[in-house]
PyMOL Python script that loads the backbone (N, CA, C, O; Angstrom):
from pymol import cmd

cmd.read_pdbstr("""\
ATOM      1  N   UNK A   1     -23.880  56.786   8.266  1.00  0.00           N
ATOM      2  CA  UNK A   1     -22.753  55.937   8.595  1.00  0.00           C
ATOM      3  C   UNK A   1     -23.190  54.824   9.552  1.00  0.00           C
ATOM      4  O   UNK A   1     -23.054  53.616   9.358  1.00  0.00           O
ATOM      5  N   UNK A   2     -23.668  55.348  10.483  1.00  0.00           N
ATOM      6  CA  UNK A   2     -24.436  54.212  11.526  1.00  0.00           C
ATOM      7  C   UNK A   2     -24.843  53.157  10.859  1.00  0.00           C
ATOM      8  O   UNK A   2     -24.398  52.013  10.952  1.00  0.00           O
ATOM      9  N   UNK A   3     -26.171  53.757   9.803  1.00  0.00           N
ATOM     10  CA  UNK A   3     -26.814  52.637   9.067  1.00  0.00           C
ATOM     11  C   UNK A   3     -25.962  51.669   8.933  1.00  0.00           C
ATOM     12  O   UNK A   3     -25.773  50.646   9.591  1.00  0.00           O
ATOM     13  N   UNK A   4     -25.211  52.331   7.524  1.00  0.00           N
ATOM     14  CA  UNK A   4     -23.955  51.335   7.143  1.00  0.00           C
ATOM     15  C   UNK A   4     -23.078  50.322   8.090  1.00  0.00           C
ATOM     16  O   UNK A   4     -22.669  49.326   7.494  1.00  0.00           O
ATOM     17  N   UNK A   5     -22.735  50.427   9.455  1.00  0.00           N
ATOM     18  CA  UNK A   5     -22.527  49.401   9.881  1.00  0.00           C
ATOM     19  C   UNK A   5     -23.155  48.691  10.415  1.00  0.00           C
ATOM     20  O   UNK A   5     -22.682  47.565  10.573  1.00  0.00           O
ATOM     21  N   UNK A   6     -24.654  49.008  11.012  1.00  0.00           N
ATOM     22  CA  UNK A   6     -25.750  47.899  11.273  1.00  0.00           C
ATOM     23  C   UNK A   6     -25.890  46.883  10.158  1.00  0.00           C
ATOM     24  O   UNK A   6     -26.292  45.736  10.355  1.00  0.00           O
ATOM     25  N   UNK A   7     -25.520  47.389   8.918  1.00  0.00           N
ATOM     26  CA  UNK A   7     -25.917  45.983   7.973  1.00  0.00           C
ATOM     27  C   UNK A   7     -24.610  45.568   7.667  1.00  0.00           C
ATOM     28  O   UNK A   7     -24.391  44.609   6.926  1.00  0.00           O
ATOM     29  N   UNK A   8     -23.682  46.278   8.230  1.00  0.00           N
ATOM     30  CA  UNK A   8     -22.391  45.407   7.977  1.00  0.00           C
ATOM     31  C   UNK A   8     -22.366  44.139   9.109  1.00  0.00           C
ATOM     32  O   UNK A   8     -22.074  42.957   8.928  1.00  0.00           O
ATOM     33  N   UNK A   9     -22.780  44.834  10.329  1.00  0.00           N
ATOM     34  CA  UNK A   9     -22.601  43.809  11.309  1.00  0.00           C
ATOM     35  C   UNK A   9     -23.666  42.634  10.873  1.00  0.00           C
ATOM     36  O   UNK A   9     -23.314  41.455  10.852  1.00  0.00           O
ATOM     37  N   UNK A  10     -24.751  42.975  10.592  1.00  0.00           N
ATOM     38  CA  UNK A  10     -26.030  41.814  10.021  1.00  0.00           C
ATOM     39  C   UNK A  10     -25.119  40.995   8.807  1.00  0.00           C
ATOM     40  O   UNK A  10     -25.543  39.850   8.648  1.00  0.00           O
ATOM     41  N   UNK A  11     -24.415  41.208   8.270  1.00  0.00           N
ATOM     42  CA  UNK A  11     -23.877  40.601   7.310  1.00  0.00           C
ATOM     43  C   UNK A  11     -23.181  39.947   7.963  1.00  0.00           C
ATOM     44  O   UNK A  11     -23.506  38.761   8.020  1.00  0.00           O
ATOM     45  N   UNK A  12     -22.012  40.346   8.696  1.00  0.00           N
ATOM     46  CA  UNK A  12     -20.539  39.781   8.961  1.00  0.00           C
ATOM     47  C   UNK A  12     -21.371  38.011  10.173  1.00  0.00           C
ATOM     48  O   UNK A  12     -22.352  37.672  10.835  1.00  0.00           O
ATOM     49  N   UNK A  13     -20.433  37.674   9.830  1.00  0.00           N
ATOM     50  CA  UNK A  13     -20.546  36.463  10.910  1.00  0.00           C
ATOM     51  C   UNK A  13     -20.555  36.647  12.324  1.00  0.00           C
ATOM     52  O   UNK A  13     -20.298  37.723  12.864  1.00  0.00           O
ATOM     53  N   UNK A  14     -20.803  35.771  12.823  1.00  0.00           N
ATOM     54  CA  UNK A  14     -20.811  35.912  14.680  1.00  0.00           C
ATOM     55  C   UNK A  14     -19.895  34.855  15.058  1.00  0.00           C
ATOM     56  O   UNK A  14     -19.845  33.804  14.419  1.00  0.00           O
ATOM     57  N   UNK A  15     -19.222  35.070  15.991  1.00  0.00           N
ATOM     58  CA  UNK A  15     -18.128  33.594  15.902  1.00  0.00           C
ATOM     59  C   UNK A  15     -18.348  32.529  16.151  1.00  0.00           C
ATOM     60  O   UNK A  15     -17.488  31.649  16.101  1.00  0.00           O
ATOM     61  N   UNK A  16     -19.936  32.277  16.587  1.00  0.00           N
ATOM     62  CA  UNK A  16     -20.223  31.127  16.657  1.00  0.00           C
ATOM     63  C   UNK A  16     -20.628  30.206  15.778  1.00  0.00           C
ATOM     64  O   UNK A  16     -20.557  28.979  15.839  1.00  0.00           O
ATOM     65  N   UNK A  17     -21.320  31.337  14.460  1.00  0.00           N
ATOM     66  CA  UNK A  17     -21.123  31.048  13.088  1.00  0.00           C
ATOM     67  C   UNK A  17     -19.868  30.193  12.634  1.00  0.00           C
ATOM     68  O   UNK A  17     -19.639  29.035  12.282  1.00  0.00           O
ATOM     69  N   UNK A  18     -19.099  31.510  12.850  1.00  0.00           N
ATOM     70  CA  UNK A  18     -17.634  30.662  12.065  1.00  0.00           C
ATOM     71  C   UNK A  18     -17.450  29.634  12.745  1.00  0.00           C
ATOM     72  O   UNK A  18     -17.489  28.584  12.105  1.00  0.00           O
ATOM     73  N   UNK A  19     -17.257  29.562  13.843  1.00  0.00           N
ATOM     74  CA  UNK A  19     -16.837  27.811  14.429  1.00  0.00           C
ATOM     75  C   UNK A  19     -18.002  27.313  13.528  1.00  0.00           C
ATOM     76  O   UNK A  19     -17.608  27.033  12.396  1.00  0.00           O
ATOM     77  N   UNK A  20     -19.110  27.159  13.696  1.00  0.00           N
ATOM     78  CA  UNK A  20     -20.228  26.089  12.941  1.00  0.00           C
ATOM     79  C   UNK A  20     -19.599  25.907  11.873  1.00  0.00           C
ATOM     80  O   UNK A  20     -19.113  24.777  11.822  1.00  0.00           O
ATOM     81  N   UNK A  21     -19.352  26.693  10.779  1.00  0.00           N
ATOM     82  CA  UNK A  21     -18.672  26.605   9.350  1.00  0.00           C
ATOM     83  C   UNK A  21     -16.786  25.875   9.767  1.00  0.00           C
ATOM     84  O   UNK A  21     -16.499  24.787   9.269  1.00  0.00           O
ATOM     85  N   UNK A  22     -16.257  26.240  10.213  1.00  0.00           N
ATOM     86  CA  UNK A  22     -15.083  25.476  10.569  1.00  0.00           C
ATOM     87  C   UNK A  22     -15.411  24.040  10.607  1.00  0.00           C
ATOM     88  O   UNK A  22     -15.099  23.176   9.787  1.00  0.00           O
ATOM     89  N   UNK A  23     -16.193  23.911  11.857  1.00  0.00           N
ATOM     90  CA  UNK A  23     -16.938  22.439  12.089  1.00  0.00           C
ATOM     91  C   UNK A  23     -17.009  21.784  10.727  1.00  0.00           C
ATOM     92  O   UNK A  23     -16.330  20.819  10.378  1.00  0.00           O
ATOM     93  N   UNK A  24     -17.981  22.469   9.941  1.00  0.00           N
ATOM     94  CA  UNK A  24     -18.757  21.796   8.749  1.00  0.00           C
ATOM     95  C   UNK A  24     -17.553  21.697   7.576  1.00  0.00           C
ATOM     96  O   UNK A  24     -17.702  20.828   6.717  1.00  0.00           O
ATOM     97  N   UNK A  25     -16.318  22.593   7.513  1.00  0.00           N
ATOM     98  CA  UNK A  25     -15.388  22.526   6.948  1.00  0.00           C
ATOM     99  C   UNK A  25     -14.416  21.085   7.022  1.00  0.00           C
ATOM    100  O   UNK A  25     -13.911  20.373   6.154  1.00  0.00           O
ATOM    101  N   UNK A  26     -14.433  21.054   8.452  1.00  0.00           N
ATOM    102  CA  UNK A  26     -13.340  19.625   8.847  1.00  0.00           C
ATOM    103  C   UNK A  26     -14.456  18.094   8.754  1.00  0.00           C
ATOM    104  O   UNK A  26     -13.862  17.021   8.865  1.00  0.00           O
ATOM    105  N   UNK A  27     -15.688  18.055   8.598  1.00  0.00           N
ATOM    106  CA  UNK A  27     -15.859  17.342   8.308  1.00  0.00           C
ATOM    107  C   UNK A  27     -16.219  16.891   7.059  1.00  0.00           C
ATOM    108  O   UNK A  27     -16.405  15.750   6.634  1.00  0.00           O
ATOM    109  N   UNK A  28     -16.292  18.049   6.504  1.00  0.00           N
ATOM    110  CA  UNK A  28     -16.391  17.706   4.947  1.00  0.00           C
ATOM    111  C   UNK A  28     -14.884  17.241   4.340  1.00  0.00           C
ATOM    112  O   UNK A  28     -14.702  16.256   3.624  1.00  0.00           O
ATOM    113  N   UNK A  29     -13.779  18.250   4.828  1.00  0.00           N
ATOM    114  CA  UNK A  29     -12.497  17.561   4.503  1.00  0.00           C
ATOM    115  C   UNK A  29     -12.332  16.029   4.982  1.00  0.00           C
ATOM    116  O   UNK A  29     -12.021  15.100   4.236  1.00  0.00           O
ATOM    117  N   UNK A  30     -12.544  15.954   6.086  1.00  0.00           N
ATOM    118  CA  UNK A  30     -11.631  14.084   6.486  1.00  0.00           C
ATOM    119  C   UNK A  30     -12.910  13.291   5.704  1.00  0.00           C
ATOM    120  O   UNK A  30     -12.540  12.179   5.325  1.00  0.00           O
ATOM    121  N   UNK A  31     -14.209  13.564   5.395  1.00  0.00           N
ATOM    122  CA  UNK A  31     -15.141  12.747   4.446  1.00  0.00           C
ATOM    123  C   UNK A  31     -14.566  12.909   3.163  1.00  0.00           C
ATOM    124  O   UNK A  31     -14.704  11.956   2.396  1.00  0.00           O
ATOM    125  N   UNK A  32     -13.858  14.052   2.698  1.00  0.00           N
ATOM    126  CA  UNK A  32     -13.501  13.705   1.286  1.00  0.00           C
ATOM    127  C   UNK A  32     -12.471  12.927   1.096  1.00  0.00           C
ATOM    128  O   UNK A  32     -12.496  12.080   0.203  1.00  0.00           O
ATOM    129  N   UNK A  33     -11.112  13.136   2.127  1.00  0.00           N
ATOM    130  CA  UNK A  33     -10.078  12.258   2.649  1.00  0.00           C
ATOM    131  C   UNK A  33     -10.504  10.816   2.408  1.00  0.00           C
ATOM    132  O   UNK A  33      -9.998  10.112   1.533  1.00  0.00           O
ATOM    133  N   UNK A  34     -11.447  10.428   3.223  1.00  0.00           N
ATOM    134  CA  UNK A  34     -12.081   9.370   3.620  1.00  0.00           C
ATOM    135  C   UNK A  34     -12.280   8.954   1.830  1.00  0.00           C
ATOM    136  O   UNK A  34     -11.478   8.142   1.370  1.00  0.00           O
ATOM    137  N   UNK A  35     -13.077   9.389   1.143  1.00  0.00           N
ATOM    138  CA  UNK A  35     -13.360   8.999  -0.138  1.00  0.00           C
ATOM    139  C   UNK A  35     -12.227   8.686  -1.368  1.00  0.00           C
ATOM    140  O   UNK A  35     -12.360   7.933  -2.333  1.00  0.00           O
ATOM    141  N   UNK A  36     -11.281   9.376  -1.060  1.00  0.00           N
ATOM    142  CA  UNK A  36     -10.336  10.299  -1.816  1.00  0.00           C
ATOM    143  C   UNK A  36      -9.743   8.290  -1.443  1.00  0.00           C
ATOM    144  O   UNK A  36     -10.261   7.389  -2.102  1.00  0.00           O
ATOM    145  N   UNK A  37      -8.779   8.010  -0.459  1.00  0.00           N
ATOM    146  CA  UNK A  37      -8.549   6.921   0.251  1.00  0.00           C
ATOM    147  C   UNK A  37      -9.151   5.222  -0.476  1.00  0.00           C
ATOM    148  O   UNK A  37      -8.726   4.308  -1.184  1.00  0.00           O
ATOM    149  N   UNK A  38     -10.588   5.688   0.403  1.00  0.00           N
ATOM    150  CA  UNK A  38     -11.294   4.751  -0.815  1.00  0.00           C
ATOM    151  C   UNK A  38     -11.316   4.356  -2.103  1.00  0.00           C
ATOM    152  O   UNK A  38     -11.604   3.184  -2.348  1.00  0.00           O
ATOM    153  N   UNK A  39     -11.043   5.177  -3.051  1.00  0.00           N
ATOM    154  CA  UNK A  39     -11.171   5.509  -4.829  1.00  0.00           C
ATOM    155  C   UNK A  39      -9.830   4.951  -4.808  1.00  0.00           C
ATOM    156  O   UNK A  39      -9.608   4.062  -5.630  1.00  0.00           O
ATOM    157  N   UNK A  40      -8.842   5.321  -3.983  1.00  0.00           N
ATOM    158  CA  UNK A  40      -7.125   4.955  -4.601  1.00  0.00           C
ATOM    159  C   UNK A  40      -7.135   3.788  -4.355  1.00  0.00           C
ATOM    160  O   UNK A  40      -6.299   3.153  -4.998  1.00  0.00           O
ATOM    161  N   UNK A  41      -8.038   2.948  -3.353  1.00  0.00           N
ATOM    162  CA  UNK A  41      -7.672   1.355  -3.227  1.00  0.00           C
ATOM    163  C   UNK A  41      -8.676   0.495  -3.958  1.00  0.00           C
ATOM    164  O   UNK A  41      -8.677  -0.729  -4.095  1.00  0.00           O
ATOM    165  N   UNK A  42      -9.581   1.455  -4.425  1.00  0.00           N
ATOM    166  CA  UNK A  42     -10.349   0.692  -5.743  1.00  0.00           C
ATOM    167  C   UNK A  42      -9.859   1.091  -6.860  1.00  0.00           C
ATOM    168  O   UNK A  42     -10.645   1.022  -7.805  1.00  0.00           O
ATOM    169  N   UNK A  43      -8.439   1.634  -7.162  1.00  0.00           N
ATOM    170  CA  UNK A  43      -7.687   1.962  -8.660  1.00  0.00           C
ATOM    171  C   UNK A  43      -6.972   1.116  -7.987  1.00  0.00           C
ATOM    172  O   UNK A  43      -6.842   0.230  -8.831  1.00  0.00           O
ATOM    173  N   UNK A  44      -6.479   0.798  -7.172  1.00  0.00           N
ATOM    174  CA  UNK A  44      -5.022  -0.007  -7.301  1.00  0.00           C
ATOM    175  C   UNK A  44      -5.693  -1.405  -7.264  1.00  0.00           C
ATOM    176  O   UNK A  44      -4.848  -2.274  -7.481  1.00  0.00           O
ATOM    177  N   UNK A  45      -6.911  -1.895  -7.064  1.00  0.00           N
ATOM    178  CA  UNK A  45      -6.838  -3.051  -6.986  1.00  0.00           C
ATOM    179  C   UNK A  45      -7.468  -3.466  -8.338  1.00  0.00           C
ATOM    180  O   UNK A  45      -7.539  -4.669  -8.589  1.00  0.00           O
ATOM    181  N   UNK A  46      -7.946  -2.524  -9.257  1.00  0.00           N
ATOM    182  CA  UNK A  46      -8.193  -2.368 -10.631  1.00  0.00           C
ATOM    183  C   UNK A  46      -7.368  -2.494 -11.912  1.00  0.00           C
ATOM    184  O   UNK A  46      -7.590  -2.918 -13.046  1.00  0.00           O
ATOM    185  N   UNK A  47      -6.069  -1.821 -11.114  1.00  0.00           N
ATOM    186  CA  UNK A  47      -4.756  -1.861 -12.023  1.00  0.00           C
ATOM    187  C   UNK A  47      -4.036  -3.225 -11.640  1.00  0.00           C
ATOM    188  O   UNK A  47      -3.518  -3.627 -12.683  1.00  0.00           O
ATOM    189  N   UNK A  48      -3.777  -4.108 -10.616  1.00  0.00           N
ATOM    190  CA  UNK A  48      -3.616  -5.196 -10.143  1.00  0.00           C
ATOM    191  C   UNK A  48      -4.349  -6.204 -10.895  1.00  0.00           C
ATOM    192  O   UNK A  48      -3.744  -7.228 -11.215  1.00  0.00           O
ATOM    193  N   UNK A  49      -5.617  -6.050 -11.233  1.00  0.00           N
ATOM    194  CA  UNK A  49      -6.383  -6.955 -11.559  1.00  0.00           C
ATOM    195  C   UNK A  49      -6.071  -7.095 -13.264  1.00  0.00           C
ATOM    196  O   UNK A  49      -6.245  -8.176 -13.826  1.00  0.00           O
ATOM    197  N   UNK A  50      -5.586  -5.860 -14.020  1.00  0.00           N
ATOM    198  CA  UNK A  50      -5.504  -5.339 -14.582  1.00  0.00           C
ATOM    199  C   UNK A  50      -3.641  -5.988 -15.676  1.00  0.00           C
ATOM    200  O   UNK A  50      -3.058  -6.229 -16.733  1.00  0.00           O
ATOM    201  N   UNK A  51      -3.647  -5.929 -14.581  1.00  0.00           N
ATOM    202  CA  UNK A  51      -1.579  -6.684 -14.973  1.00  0.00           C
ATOM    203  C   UNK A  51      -1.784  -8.036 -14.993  1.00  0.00           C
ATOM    204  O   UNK A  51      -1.186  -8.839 -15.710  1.00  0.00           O
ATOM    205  N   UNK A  52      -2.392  -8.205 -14.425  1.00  0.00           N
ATOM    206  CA  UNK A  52      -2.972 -10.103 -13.907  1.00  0.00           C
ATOM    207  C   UNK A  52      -3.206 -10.707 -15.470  1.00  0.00           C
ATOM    208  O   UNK A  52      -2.636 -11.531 -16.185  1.00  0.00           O
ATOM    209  N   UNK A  53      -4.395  -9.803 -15.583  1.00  0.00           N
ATOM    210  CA  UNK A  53      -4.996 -10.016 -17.070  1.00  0.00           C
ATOM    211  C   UNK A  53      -3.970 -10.072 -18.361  1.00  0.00           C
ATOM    212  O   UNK A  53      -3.992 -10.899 -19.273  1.00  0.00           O
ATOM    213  N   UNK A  54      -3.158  -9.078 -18.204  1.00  0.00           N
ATOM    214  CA  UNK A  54      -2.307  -8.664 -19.208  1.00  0.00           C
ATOM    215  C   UNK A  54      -1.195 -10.318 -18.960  1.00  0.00           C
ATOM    216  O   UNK A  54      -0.889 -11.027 -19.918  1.00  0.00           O
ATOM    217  N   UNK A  55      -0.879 -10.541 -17.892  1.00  0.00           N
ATOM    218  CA  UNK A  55       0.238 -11.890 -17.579  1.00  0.00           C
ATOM    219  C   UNK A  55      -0.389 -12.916 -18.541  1.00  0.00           C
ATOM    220  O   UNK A  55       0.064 -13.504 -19.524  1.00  0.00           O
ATOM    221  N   UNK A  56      -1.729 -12.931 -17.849  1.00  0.00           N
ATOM    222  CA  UNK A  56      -2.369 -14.047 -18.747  1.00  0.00           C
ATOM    223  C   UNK A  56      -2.660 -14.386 -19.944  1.00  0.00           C
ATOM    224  O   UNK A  56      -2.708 -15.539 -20.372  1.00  0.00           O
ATOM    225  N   UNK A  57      -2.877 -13.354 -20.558  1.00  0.00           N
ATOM    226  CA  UNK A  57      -3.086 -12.931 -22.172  1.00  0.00           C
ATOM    227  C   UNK A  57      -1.213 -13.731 -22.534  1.00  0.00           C
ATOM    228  O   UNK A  57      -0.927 -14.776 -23.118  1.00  0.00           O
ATOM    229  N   UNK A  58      -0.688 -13.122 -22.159  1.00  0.00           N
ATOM    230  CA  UNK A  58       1.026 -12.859 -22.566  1.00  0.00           C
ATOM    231  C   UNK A  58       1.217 -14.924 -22.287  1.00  0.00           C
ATOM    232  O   UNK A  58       1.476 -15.745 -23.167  1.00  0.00           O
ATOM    233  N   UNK A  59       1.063 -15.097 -21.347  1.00  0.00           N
ATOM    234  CA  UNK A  59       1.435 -16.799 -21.115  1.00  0.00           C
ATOM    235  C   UNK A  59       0.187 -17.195 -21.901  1.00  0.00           C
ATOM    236  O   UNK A  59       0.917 -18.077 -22.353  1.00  0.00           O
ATOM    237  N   UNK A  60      -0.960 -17.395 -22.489  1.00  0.00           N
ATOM    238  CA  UNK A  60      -1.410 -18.091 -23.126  1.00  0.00           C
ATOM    239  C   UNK A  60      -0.731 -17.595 -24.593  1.00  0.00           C
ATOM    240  O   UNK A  60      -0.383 -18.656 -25.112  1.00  0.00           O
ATOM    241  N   UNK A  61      -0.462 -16.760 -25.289  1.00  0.00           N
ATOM    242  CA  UNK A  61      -0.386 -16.644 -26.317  1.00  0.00           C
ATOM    243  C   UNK A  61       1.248 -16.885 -26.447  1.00  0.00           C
ATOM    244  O   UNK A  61       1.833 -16.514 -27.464  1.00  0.00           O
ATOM    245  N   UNK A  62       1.848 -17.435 -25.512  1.00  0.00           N
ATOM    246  CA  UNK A  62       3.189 -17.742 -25.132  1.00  0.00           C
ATOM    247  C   UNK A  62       3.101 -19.272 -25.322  1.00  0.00           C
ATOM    248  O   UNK A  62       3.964 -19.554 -26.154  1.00  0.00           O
ATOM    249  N   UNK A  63       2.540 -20.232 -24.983  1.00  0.00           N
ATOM    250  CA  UNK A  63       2.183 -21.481 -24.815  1.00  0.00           C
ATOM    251  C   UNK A  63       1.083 -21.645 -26.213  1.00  0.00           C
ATOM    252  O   UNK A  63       0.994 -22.797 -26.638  1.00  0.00           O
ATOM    253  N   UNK A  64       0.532 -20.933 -26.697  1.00  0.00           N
ATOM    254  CA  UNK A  64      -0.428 -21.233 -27.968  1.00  0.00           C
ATOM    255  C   UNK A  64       0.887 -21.465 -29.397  1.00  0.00           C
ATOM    256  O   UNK A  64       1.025 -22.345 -30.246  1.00  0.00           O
ATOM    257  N   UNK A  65       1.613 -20.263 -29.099  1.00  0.00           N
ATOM    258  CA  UNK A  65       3.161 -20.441 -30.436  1.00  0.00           C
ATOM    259  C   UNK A  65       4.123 -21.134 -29.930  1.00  0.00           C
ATOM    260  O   UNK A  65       5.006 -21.334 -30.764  1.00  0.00           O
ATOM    261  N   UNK A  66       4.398 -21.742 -28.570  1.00  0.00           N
ATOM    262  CA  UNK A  66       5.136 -22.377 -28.195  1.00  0.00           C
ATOM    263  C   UNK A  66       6.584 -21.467 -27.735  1.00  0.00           C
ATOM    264  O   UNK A  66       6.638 -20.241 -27.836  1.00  0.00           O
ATOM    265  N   UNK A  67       7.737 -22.335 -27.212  1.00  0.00           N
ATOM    266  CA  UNK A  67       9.023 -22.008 -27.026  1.00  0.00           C
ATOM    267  C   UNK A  67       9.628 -21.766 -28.384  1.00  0.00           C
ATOM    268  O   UNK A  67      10.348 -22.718 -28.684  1.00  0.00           O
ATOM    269  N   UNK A  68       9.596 -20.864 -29.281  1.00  0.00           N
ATOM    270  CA  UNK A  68      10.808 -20.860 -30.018  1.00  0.00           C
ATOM    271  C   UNK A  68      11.938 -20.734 -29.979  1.00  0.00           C
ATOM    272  O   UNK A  68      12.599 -21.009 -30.981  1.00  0.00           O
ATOM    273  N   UNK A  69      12.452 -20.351 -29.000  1.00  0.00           N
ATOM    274  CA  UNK A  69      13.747 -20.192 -28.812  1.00  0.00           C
ATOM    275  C   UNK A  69      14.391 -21.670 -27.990  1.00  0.00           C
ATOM    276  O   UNK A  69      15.601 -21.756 -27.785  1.00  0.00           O
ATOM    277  N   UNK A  70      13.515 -22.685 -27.601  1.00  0.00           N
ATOM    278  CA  UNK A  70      13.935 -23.950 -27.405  1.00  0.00           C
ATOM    279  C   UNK A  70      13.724 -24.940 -28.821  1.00  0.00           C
ATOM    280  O   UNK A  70      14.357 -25.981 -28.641  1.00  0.00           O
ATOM    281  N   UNK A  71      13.140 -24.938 -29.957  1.00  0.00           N
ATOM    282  CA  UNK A  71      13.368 -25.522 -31.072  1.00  0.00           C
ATOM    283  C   UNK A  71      14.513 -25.611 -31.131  1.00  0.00           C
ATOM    284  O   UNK A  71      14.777 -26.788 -30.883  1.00  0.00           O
ATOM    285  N   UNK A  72      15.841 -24.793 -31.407  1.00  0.00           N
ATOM    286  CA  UNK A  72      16.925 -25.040 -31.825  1.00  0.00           C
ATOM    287  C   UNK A  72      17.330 -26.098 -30.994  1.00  0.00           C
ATOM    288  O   UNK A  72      18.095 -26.952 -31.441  1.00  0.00           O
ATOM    289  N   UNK A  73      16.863 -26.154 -29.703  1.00  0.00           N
ATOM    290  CA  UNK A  73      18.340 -26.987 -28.828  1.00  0.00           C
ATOM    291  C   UNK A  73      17.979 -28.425 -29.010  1.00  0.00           C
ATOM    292  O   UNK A  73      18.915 -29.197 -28.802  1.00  0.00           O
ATOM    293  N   UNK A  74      16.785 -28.989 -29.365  1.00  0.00           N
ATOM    294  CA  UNK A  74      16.113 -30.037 -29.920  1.00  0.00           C
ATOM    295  C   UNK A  74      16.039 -30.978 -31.354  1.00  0.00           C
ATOM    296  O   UNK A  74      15.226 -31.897 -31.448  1.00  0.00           O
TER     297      UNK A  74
END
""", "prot")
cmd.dss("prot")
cmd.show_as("cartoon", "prot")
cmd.util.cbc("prot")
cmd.orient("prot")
């Protein structure tokens, strides 16, 4: 039985362990945060860029067939 908990204790953590891993936990979270942050303001300025394109397509091919709906009043 003894044995058995000498290698339990060799196994189990020491709490200074766990703080280290806590540590390494919170900075891996606010770095993924951090990334996570980043990526959403390089999609939104992708999808922005993105509608822009689509306006433009829509008014040139708007101005290429003209006003039809002003023929009649002419």
């Amino acid at each position: 039985m003894e044995d058995m908990v000498n290698r339990w204790q060799s196994l189990s953590l020491t709490a200074e362990e766990e703080d280290v891993y806590g540590v390494i936990d919170e900075v891996l979270e606010k770095d993924i945060k951090r990334k996570l942050m980043e990526l959403d303001k390089e999609l939104d300025g992708a999808l922005a860029l993105d509608e822009f394109n689509w306006k433009q397509r829509s008014r040139v091919e708007w101005l290429k067939g003209g006003d039809r709906g002003m023929a009649d009043r002419y």
